[in-house]
N, C-alpha and C positions, 0 to 999 in steps of 0.2 A: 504494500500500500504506500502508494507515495506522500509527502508532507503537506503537500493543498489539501489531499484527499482525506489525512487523517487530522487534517484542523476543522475542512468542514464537518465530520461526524461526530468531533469533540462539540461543536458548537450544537450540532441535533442533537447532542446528546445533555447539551445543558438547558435545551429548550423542552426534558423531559420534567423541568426544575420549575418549568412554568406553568399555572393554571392552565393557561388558554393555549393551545399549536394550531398548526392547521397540517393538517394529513399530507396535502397534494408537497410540502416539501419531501416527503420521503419516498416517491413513486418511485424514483432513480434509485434507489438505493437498493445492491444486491442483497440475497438473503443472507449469506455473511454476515454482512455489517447489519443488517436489522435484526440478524440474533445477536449482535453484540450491543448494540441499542436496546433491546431489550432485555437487557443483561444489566443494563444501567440501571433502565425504569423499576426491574424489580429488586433492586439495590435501592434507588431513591424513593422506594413504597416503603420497605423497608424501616429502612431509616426515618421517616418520617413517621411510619406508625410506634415507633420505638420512641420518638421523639414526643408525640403526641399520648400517650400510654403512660410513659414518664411524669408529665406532667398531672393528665386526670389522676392520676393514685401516687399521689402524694401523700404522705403520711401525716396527720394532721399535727399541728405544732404539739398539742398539750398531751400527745402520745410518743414524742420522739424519746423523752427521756426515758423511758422502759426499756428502750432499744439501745440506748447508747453502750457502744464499746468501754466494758469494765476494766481496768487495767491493773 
């Protein structure tokens, strides 16, 4: 893969980081590189439901000291 070619799919593949795309950019795109774009996407579902998980089950303040590391 040459260096234009692997900047464009870095940059599709940070427009997987966006709300909004629009599909017709990826028509060109072999299955190769759209299984590696998709390899991204469910890396950045990932992570973001990790992220989002994290934060709703937060442990409430007035029960963290139960938990805290006894030394």
């Amino acid at each position: 893969m040459d260096q234009q070619h692997k900047s464009e799919l870095e940059k599709m593949a940070q427009q997987l980081h966006r709300p909004v795309m629009s599909f017709k950019d990826f028509k060109h795109v072999s299955e190769q590189n759209m299984n590696w774009l998709n390899q991204q996407l469910e890396q950045t579902i990932q992570l973001e439901n990790q992220r989002i998980n994290k934060s709703l089950f937060q442990m409430p303040f007035f029960l963290r000291f139960l938990f805290k590391n006894k030394k």
